[in-house]
DRENMI-997936 format. One line per 4 residues: number of its first residue (from 1); for each residue z, y, x of C-alpha. Coordinates in Angstrom, 1 decimal, decimal comma. Layout:
REM DRENMI-997936
NUM = Z Y X; ...
//
This chain:
REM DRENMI-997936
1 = -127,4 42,3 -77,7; -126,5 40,4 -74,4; -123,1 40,4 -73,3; -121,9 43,6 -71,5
5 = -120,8 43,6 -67,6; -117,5 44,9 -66,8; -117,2 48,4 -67,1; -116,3 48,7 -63,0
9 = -115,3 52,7 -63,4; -112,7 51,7 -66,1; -111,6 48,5 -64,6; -110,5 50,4 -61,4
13 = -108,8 53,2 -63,8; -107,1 50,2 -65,4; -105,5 49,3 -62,2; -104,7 53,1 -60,8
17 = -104,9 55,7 -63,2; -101,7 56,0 -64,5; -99,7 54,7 -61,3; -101,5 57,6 -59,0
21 = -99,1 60,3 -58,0; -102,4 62,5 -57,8; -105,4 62,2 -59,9; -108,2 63,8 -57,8
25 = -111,5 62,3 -59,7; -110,4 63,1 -63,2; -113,6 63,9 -65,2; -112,0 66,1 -67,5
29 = -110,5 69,5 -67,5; -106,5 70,3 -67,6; -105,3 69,0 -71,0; -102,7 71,3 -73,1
33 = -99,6 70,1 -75,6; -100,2 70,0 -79,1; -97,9 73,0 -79,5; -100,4 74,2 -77,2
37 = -103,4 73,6 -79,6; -101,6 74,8 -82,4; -100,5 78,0 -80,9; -104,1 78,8 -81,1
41 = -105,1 77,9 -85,0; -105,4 80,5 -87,8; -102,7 80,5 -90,7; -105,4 78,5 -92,5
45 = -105,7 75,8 -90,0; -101,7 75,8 -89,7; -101,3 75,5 -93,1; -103,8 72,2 -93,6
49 = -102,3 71,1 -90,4; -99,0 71,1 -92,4; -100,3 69,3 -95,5; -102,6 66,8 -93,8
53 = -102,9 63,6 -95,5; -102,7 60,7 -93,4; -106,0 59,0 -95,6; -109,1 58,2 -94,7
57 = -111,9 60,6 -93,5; -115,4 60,5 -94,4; -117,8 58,4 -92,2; -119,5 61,3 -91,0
61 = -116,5 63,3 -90,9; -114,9 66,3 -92,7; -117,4 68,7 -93,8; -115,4 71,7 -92,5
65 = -115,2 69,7 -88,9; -119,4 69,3 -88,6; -119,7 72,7 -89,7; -117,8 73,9 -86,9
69 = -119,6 71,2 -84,4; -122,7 72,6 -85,6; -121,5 75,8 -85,0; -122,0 75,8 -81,5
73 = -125,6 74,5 -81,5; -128,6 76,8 -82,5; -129,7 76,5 -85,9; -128,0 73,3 -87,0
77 = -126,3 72,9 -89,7; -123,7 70,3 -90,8; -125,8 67,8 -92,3; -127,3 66,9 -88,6
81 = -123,7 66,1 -87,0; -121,9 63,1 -87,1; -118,9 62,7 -85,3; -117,3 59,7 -83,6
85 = -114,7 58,3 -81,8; -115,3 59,9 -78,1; -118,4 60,2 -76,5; -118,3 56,4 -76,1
89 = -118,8 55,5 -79,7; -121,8 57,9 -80,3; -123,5 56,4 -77,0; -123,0 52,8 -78,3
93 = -124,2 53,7 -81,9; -127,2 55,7 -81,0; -128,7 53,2 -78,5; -128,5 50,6 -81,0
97 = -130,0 52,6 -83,6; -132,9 53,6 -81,3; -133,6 50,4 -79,2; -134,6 47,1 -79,7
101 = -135,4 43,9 -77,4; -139,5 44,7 -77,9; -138,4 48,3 -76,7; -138,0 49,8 -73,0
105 = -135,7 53,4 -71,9; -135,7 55,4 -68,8; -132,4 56,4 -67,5; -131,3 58,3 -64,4
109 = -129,0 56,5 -61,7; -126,4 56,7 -60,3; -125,0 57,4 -64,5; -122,2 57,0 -66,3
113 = -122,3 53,0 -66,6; -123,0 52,9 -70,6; -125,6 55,0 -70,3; -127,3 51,6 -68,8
117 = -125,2 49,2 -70,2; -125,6 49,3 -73,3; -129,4 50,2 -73,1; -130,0 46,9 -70,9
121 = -128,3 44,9 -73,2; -130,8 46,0 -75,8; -134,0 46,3 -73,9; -135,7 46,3 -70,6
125 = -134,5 49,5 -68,8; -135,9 51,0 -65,8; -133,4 53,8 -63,5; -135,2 56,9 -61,9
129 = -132,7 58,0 -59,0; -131,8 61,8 -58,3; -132,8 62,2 -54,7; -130,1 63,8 -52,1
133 = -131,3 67,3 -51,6; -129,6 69,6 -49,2; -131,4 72,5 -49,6; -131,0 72,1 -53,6
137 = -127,9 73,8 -55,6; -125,4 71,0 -55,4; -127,5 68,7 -53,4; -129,5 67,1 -55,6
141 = -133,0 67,2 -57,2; -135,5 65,4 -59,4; -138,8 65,3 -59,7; -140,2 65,1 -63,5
145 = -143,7 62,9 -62,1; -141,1 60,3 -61,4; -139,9 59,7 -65,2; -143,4 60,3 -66,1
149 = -144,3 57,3 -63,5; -141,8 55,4 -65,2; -143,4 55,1 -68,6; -144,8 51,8 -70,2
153 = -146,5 51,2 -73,4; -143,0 50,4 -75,0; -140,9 52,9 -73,7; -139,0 54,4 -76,5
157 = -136,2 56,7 -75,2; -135,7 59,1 -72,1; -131,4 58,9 -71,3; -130,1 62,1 -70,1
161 = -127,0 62,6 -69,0; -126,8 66,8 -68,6; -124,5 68,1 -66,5; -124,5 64,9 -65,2
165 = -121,5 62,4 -64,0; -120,9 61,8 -61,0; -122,8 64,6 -59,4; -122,4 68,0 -61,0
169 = -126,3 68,3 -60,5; -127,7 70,4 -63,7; -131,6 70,7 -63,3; -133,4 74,1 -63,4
173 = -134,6 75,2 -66,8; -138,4 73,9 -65,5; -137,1 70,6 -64,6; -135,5 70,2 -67,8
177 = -138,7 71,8 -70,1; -141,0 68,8 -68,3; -138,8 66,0 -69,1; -138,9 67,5 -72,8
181 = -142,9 68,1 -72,4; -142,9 64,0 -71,1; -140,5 63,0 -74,3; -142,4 64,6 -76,6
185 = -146,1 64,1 -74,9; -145,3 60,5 -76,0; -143,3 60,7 -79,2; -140,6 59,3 -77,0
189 = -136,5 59,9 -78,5; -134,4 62,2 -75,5; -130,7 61,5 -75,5; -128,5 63,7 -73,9
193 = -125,1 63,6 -73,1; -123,6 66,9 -72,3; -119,6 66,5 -73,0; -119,9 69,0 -69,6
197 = -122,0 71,3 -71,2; -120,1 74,9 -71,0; -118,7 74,4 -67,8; -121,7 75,9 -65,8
201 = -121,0 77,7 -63,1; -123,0 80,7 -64,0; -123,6 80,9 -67,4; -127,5 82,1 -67,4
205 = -127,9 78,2 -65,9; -126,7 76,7 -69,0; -129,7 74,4 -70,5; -130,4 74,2 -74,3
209 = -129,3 70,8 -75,7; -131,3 68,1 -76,6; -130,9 68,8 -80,3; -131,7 72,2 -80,4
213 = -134,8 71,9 -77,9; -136,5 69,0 -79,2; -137,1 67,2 -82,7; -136,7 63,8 -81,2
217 = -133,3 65,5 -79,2; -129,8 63,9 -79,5; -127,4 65,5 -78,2; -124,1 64,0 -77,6
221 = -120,9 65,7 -77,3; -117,4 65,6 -76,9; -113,7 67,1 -76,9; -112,7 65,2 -73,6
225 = -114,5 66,9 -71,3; -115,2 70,4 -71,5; -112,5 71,1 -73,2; -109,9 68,7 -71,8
229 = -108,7 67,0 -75,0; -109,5 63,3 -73,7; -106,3 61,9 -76,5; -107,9 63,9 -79,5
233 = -110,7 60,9 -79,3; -113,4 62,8 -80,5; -117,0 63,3 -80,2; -120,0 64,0 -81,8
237 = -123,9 63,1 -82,0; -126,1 66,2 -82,9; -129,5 65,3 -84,1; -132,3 67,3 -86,3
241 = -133,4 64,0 -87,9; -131,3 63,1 -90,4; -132,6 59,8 -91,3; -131,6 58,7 -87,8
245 = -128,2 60,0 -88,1; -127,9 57,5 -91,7; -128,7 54,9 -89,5; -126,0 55,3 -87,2
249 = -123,9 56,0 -90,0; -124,4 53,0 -91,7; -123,7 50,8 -87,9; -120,6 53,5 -87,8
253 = -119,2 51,1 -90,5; -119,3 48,2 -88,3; -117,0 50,3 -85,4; -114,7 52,7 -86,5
257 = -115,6 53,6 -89,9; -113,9 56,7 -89,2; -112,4 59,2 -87,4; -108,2 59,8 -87,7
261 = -107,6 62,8 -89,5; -105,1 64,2 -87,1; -107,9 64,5 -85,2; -110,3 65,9 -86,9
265 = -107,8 68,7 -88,3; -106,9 69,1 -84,3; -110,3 69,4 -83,0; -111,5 72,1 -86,0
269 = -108,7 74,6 -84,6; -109,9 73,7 -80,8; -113,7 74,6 -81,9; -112,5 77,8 -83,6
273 = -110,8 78,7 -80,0; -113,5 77,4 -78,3; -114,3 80,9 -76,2; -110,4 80,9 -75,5
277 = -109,9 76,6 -74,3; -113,5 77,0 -72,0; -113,0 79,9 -70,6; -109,5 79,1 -69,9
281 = -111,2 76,2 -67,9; -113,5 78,0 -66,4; -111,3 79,8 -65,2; -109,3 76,8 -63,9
285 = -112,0 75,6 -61,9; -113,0 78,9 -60,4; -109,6 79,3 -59,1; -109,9 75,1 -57,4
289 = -113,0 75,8 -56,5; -112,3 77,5 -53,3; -109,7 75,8 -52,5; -111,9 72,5 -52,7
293 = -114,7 74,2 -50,6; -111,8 75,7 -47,9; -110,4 71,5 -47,4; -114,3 70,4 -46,6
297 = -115,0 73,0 -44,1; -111,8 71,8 -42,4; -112,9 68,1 -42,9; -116,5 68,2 -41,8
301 = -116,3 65,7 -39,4; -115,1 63,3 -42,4; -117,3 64,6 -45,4; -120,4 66,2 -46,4
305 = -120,2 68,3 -49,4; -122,1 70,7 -51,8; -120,8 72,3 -54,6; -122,7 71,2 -58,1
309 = -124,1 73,8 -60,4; -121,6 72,3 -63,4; -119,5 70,3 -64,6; -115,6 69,5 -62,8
313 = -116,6 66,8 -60,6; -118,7 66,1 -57,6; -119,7 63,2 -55,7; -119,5 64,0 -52,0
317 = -120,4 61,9 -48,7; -117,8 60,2 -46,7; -118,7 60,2 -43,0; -115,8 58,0 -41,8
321 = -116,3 54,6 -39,7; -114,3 52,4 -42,0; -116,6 53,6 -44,9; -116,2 55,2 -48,2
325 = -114,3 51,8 -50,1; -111,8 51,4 -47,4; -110,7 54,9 -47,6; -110,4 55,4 -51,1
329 = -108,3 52,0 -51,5; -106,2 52,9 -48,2; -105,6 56,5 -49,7; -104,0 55,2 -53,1
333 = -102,4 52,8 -51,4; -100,3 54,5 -49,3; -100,4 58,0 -50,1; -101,2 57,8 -53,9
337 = -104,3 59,7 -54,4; -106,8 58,5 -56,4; -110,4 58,6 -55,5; -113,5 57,3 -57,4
341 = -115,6 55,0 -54,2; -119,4 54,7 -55,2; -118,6 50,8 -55,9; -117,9 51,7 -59,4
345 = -120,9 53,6 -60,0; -123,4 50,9 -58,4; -126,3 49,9 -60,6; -128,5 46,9 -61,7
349 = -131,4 49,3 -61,7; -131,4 50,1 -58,4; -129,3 51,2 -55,5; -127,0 54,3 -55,5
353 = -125,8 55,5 -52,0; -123,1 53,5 -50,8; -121,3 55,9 -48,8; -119,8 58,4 -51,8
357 = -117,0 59,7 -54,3; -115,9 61,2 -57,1; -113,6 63,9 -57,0; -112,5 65,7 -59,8
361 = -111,5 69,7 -59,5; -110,5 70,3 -63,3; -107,1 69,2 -63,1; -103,7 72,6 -62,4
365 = -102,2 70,5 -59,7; -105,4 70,3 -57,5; -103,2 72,3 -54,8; -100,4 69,4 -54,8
369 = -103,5 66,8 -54,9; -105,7 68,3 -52,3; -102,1 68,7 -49,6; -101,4 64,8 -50,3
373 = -105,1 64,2 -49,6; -104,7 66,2 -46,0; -101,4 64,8 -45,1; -102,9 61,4 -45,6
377 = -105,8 62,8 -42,6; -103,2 63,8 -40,4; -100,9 60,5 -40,4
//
């Protein structure tokens, strides 16, 4: 394993997240209190919520808690979960249980920076961009031929990241099916993180995951996202082959060994409300939605945007002289908004336009957010 980069999207969080007045490229969804959660458990979740012992959990974790994961798959059961620490954990764990330096993986760019990082400090790695496409839903597209062109005798794993960060952009069911038919053409593994999965604009969109759709599929998932429970710190990997999942496992002792109970007791009541927390948030980003679309049209000189199939972020143009790096430092500088410039999502594999940002629309004070954001326009 070579020695990582700086992670750039967390560096500049580091320096601005939490000193922002207004966080406008969050990449999760509105969080709630724990009295919040807990409102929404059953009298047998309350009760073991009450007489939780503060132990250790099992590696894998709780049997009750990967039943429930498991639960919102298609015919999994919980022998082919394991959960982690965040979506962060099960990314690091499964690219080191699937690559190795004789090995090569395909990965789409621009991504969420692990997604390469840790695969290039494994292997040779090789970034297939999503093309800017106006006339597509969101604005972007893919073409399958050009993973397919970006196979080699050694290429072991396809990296998916579905809805994807920074873009919203969620490929039609077609798309999808070819980069499975490419995968398993060539015995290749596919994984596919989808912490935004459920947050689909229009609910027939919604693809299958990686785990259900594929024998070689894993899935990776998370409470962060989707459901806007970032501080519960806990994910999941979803996988139908069990002797990879023993393998991670096994690295799993080398990390966290496991996950905190509190959490895992926490994130079994918010996957028995799951119909209530997502469509709550769905709901959220229905209502910011138009509110989002309403600033652009007024701003059209200064942005290009299109709304992405999924997800609660985007990753629009700026059209301003000064660029898209001066703007976003200028605007938390003075006015306290925080924006996500494309710096942070540039990549070794290739280049990623230059002249765009993140912007987050999951968050209850978007209204607050978005007037800061136009006052700082008019001064």
């Amino acid at each position: 394993m070579r020695r990582l980069p700086e992670f750039a999207l967390e560096s500049y969080f580091a320096r601005w997240e939490f000193s922002a007045r207004h966080h406008l490229c969050a990449s999760d969804m509105q969080s709630m209190t724990l009295s919040d959660l807990l409102a929404l458990a059953t009298p047998e979740q309350r009760d073991a919520w009450e007489r939780l012992w503060l132990g250790y959990t099992e590696t894998r974790g709780a049997p009750a808690l990967r039943a429930a994961i498991a639960g919102t798959y298609d015919g999994l059961a919980a022998d082919d979960i394991l959960v982690t620490v965040g979506a962060e954990e099960g990314i690091f764990l499964a690219l080191h249980a699937l690559l190795g330096p004789d090995d090569h993986a395909i990965t789409l760019t621009p991504n969420y920076q692990s997604l390469e990082s840790v695969a290039a400090g494994l292997c040779a790695v090789t970034g297939v961009p999503l093309d800017p496409a106006p006339d597509a839903v969101g604005g972007w597209a893919l073409d399958p031929d050009r993973i397919a062109g970006a196979l080699q005798l050694n290429t072991r794993a396809i990296i998916l990241n579905l809805p994807h960060n920074p873009t919203g952009w969620l490929p039609p069911r077609p798309v999808f099916d070819a980069i499975v038919d490419i995968a398993r053409a060539h015995g290749l593994w596919l994984l596919s993180d989808e912490v935004y999965r459920g947050l689909e604009r229009r609910e027939e969109d919604r693809l299958p995951a990686a785990a259900d759709n594929y024998e070689r599929g894993l899935s990776v998932g998370v409470l962060s996202k989707a459901y806007g429970l970032p501080g519960l710190r806990l994910g999941w990997l979803a996988c139908r082959d069990r002797d990879l999942l023993h393998r991670i496992e096994r690295l799993k002792d080398y990390t966290t060994i496991c996950t905190p109970a509190p959490s895992e007791a926490l994130g079994a009541i918010a996957l028995g409300a799951r119909q209530t927390i997502l469509g709550r948030n769905r709901a959220l980003v229905a209502r910011n939605l138009p509110l989002l679309e309403a600033f652009f049209a007024r701003h059209a000189n200064r942005f290009e945007w299109r709304t992405p199939a999924a997800g609660c972020i985007g990753f629009p143009r700026y059209l301003g002289e000064e660029g898209v790096d001066a703007f976003a430092d200028d605007l938390v500088e003075r006015s306290g908004v925080l924006l996500l410039p494309a710096r942070v999502y540039r990549s070794a594999l290739g280049p990623v336009p230059a002249d765009r940002f993140r912007i987050g629309f999951g968050r209850a004070d978007m209204p607050e957010a978005l007037a800061a954001l136009e006052a700082h326009l008019s001064a």
